[in-house]
Backbone as JSON, one array per atom type, in Angstrom:
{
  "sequence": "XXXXXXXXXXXXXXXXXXXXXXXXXXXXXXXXXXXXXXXXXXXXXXXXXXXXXXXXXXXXXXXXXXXXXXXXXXXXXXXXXXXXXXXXXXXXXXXXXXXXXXXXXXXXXXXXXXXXXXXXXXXXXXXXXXXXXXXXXXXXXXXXXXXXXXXXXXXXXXXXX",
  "N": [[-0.15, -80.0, 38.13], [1.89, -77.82, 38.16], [4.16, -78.69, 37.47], [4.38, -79.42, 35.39], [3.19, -77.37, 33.72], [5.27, -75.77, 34.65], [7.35, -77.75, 32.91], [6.61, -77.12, 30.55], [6.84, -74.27, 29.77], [9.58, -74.16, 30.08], [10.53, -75.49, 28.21], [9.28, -74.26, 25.84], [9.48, -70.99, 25.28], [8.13, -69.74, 24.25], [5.08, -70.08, 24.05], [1.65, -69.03, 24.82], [-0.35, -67.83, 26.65], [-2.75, -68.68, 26.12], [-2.37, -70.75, 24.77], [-1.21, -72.58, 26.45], [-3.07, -72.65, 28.7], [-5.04, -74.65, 26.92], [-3.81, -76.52, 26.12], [-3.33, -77.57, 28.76], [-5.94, -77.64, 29.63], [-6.84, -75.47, 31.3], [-7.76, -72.25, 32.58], [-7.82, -69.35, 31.23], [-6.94, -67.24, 32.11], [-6.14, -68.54, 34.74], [-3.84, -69.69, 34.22], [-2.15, -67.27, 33.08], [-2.12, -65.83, 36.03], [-0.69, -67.77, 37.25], [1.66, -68.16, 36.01], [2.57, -65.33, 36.46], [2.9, -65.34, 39.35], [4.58, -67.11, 39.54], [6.68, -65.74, 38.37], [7.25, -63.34, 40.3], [7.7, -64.86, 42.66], [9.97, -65.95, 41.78], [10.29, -68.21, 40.98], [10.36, -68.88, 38.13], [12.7, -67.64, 36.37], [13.88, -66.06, 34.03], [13.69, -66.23, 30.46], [14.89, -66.86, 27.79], [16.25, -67.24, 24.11], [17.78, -69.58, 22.93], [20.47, -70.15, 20.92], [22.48, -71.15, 18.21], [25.62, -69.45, 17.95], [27.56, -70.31, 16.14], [26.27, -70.52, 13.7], [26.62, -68.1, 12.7], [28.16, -64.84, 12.13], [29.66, -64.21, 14.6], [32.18, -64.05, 16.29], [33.77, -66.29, 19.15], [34.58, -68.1, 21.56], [33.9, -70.5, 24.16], [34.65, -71.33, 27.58], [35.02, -73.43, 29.67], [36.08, -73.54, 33.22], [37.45, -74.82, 35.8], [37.85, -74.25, 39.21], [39.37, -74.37, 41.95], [39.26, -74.02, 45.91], [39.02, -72.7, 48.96], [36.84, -73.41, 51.71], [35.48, -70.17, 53.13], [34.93, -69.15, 56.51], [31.83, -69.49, 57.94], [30.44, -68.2, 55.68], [31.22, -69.96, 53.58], [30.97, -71.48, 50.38], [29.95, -69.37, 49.26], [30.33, -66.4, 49.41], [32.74, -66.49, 47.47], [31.41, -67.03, 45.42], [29.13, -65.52, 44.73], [31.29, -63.06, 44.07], [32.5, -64.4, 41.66], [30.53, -64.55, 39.92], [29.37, -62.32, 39.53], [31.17, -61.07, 37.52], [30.56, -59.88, 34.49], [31.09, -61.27, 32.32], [31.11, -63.8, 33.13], [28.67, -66.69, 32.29], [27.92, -68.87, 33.92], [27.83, -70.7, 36.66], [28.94, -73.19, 38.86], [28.24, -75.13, 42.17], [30.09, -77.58, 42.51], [30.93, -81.1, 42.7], [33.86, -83.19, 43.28], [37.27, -83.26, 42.46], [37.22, -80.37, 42.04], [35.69, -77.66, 43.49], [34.47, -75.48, 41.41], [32.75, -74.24, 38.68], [33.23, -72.93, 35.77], [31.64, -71.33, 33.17], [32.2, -69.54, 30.64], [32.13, -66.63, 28.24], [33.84, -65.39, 25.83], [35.76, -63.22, 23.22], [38.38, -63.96, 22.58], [40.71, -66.37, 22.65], [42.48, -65.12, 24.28], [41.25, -63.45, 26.03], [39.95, -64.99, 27.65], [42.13, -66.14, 29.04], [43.46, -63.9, 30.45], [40.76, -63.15, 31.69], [40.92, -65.49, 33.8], [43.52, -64.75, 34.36], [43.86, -62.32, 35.63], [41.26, -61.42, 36.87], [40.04, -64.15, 38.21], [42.22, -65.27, 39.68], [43.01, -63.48, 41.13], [41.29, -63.46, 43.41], [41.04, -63.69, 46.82], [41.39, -67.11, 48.68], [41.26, -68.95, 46.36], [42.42, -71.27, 45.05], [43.86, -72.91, 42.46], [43.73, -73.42, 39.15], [41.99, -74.78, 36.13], [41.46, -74.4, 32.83], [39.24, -75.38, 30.43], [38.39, -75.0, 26.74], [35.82, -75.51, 24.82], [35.12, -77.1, 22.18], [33.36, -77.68, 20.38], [29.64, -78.03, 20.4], [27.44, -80.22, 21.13], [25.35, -80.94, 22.22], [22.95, -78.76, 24.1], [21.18, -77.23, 26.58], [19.19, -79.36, 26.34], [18.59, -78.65, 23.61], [19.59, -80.54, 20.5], [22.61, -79.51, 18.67], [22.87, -78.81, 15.39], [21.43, -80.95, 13.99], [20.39, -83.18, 11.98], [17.04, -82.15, 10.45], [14.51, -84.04, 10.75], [13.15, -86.55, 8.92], [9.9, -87.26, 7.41], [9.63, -90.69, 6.58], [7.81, -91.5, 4.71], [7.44, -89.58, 2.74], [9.43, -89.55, 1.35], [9.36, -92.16, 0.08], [6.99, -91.68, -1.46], [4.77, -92.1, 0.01]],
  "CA": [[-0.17, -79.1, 36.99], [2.62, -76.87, 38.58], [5.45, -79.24, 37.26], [4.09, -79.45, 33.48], [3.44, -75.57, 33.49], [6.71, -75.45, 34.37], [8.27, -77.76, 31.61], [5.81, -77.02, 28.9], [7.54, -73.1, 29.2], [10.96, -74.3, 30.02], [10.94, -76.37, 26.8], [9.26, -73.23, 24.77], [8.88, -70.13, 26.29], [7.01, -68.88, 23.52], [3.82, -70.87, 24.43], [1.19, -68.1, 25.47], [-1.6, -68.08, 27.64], [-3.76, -69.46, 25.34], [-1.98, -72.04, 23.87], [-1.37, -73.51, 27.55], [-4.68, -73.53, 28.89], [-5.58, -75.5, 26.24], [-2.88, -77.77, 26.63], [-3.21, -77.95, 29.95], [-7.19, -77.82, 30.2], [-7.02, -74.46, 32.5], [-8.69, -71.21, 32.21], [-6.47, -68.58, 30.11], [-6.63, -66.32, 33.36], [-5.59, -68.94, 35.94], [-2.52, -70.14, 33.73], [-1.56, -66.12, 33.6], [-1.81, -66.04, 37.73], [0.4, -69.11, 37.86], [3.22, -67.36, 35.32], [3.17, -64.07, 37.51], [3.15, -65.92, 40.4], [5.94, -67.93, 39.49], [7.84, -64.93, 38.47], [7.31, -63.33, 41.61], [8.12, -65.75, 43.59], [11.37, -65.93, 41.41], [10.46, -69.69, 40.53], [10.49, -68.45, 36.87], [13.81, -66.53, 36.18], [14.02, -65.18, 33.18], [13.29, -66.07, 29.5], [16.23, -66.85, 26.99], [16.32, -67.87, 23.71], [19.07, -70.27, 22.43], [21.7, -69.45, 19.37], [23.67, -71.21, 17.35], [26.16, -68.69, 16.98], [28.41, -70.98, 15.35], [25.78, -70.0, 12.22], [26.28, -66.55, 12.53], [29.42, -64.45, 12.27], [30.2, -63.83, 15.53], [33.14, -65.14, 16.8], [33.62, -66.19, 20.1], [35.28, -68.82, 22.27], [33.33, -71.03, 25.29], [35.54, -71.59, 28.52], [34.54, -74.32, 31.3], [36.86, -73.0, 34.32], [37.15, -75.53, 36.97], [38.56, -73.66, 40.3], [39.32, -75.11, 43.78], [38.98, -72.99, 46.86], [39.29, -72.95, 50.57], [35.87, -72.34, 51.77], [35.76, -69.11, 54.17], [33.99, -69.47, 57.59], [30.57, -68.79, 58.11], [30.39, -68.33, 54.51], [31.29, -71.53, 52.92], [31.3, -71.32, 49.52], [28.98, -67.92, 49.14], [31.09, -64.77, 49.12], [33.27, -66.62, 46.29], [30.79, -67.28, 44.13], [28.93, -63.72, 44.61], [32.54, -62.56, 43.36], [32.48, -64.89, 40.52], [29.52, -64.63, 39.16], [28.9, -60.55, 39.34], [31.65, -60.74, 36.53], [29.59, -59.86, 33.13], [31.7, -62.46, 31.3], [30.47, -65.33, 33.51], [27.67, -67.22, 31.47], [26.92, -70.31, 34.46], [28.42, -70.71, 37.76], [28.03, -74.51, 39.62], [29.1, -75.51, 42.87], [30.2, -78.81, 41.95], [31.79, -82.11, 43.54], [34.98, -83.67, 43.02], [38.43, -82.3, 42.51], [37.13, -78.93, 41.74], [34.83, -76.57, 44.1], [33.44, -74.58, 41.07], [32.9, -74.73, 37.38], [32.43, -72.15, 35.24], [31.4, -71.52, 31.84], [32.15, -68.17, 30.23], [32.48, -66.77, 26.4], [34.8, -64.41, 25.11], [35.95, -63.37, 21.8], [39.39, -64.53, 21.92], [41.89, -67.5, 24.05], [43.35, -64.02, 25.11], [40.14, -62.98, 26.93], [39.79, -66.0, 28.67], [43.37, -66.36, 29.54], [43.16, -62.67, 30.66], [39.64, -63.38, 32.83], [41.47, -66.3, 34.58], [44.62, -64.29, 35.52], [43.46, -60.82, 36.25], [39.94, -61.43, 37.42], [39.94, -65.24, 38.69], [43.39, -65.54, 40.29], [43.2, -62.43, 42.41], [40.4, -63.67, 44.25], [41.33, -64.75, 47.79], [40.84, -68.21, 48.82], [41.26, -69.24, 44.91], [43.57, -72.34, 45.25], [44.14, -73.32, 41.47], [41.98, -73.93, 38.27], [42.22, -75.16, 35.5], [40.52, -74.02, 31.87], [38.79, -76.16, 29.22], [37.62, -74.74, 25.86], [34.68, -75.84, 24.01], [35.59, -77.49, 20.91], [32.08, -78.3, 19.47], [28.49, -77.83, 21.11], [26.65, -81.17, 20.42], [23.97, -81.04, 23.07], [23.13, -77.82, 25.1], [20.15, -77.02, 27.76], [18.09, -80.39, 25.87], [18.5, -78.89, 22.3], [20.68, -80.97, 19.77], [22.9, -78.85, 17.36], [23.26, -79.16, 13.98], [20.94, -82.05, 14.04], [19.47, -82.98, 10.49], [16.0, -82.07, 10.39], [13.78, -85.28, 10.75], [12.5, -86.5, 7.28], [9.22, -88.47, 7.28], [10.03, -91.66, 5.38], [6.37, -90.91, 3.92], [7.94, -88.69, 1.93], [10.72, -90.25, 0.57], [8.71, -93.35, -0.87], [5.86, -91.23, -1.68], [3.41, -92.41, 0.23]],
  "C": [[1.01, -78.15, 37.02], [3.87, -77.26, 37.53], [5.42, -79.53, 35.44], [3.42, -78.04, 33.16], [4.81, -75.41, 32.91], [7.47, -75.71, 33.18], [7.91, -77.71, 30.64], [7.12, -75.06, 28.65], [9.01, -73.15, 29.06], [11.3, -74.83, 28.53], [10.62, -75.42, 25.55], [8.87, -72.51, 25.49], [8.33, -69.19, 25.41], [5.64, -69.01, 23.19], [3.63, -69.57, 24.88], [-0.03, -68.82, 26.01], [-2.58, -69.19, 27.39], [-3.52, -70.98, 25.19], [-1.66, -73.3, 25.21], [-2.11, -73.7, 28.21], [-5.44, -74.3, 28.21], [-4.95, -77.1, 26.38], [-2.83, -78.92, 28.23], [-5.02, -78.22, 31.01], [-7.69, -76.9, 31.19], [-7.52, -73.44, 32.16], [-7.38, -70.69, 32.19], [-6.19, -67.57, 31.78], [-6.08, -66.99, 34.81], [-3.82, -69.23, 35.45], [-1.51, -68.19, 33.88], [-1.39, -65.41, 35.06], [-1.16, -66.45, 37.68], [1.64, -68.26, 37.27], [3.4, -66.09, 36.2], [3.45, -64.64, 38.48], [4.48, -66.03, 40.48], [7.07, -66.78, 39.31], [8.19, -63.76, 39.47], [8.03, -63.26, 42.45], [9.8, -66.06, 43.08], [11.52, -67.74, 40.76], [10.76, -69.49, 38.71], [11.64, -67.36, 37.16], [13.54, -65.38, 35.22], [13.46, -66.33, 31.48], [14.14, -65.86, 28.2], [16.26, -67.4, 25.92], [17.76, -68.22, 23.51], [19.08, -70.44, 21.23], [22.42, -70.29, 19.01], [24.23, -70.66, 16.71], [27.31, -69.2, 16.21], [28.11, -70.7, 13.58], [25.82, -68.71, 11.72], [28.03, -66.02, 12.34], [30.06, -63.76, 13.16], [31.28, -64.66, 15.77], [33.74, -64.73, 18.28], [34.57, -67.65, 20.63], [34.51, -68.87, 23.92], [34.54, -71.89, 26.22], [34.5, -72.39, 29.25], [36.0, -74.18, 31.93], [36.58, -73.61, 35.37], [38.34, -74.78, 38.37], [38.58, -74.69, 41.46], [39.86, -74.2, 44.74], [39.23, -73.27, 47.92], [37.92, -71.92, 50.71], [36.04, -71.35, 52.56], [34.37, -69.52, 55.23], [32.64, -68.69, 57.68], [29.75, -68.98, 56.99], [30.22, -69.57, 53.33], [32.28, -71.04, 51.74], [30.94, -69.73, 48.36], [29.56, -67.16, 48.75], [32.02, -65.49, 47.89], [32.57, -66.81, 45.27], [30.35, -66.38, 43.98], [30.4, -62.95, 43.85], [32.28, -63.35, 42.48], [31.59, -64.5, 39.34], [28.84, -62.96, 38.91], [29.82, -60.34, 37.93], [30.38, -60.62, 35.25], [30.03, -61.24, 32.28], [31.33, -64.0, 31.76], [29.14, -66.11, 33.43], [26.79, -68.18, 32.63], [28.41, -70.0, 35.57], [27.88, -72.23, 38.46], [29.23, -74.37, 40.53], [28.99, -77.37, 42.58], [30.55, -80.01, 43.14], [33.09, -83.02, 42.82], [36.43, -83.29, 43.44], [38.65, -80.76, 42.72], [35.8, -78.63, 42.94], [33.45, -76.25, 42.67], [33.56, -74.85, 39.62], [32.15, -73.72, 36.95], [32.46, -71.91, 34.24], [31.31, -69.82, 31.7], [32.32, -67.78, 28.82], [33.24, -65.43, 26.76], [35.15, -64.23, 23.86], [37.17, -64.13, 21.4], [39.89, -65.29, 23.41], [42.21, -66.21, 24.91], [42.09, -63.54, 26.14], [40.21, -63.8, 28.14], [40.7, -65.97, 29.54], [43.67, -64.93, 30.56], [42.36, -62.5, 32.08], [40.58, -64.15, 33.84], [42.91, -65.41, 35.81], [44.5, -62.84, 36.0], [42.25, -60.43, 36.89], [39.89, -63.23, 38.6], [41.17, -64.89, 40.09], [43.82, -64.45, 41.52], [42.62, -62.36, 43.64], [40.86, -63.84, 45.59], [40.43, -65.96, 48.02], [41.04, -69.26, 47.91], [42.7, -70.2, 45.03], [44.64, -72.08, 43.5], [42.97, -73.29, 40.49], [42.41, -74.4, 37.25], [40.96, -74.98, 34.06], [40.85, -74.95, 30.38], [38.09, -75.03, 28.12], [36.9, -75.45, 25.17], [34.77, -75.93, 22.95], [34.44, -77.2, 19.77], [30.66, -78.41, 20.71], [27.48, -79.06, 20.08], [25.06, -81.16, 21.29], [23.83, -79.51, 23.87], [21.24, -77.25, 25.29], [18.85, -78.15, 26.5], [18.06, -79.88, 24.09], [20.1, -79.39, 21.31], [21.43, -80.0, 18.9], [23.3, -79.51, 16.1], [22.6, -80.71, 13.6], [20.49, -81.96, 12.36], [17.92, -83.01, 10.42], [15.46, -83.5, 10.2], [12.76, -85.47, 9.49], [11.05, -88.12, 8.01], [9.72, -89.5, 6.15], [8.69, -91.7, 4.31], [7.02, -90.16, 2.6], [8.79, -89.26, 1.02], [9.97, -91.28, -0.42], [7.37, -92.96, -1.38], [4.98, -91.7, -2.05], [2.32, -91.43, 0.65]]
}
């Protein structure tokens, strides 16, 4: 039950108590144990909805920032990413595999931000080999929801049946 708790809220986290003990066949007061629990315990983070501000009039600009590092002893990869990721501007932080160490995803309003983050915040780092920055053209998929999908038409409808 732990693992379909989990992705019933991950998938909407505006499911309440109710609506998942029903779902789930549990008493409304054990399902609200399990959610404190979980947040607690830290297994539950936090609680985010997702924007297409592409519909809105913000304007903004999404960086993926692939770095490569020299880990530090003891440490590894740790104390650089604690530096990375305390920035406000840094959205996602992965330690990755490949060419690159680290990969990171950040927004800003303008190329100049980014370009800015990279050489006055990134590049000062020690350890900080190289990196290399991608912008985000178009957001077709992001955390399992499609954008700009066309609403799903029953064919019922159409041939009105």
């Amino acid at each position: 039950m732990e693992n379909k708790l989990l992705t019933l809220l991950e998938n909407d986290a505006t499911l309440t108590p109710e609506q998942l003990s029903k779902m789930l066949d549990k008493e409304v007061g054990d399902i609200k144990k399990l959610i404190l629990d979980y947040e607690k315990e830290g297994v539950i983070l936090g609680y985010k909805t997702l924007v297409d501000w592409d519909k809105t009039s913000r304007e903004y600009v999404t960086a993926i920032i692939e770095v490569k590092t020299t880990p530090q002893p003891e440490r590894g990869f740790d104390r650089i990413a604690e530096k990375i990721y305390n920035y406000p501007e840094v959205e996602s932080l992965y330690l990755i595999s490949g060419g690159f160490d680290f990969a990171i995803v950040i927004q800003a309003r303008t190329l100049r931000e980014v370009a800015l983050f990279v050489a006055e915040k990134l590049s000062p780092i020690s350890h900080i080999q190289s990196t290399s920055t991608h912008f985000v053209l178009r957001r077709y998929k992001d955390k399992g929801v499609i954008y700009g999908a066309a609403p799903e038409v029953d064919e019922r409808e159409i041939f009105g049946e």
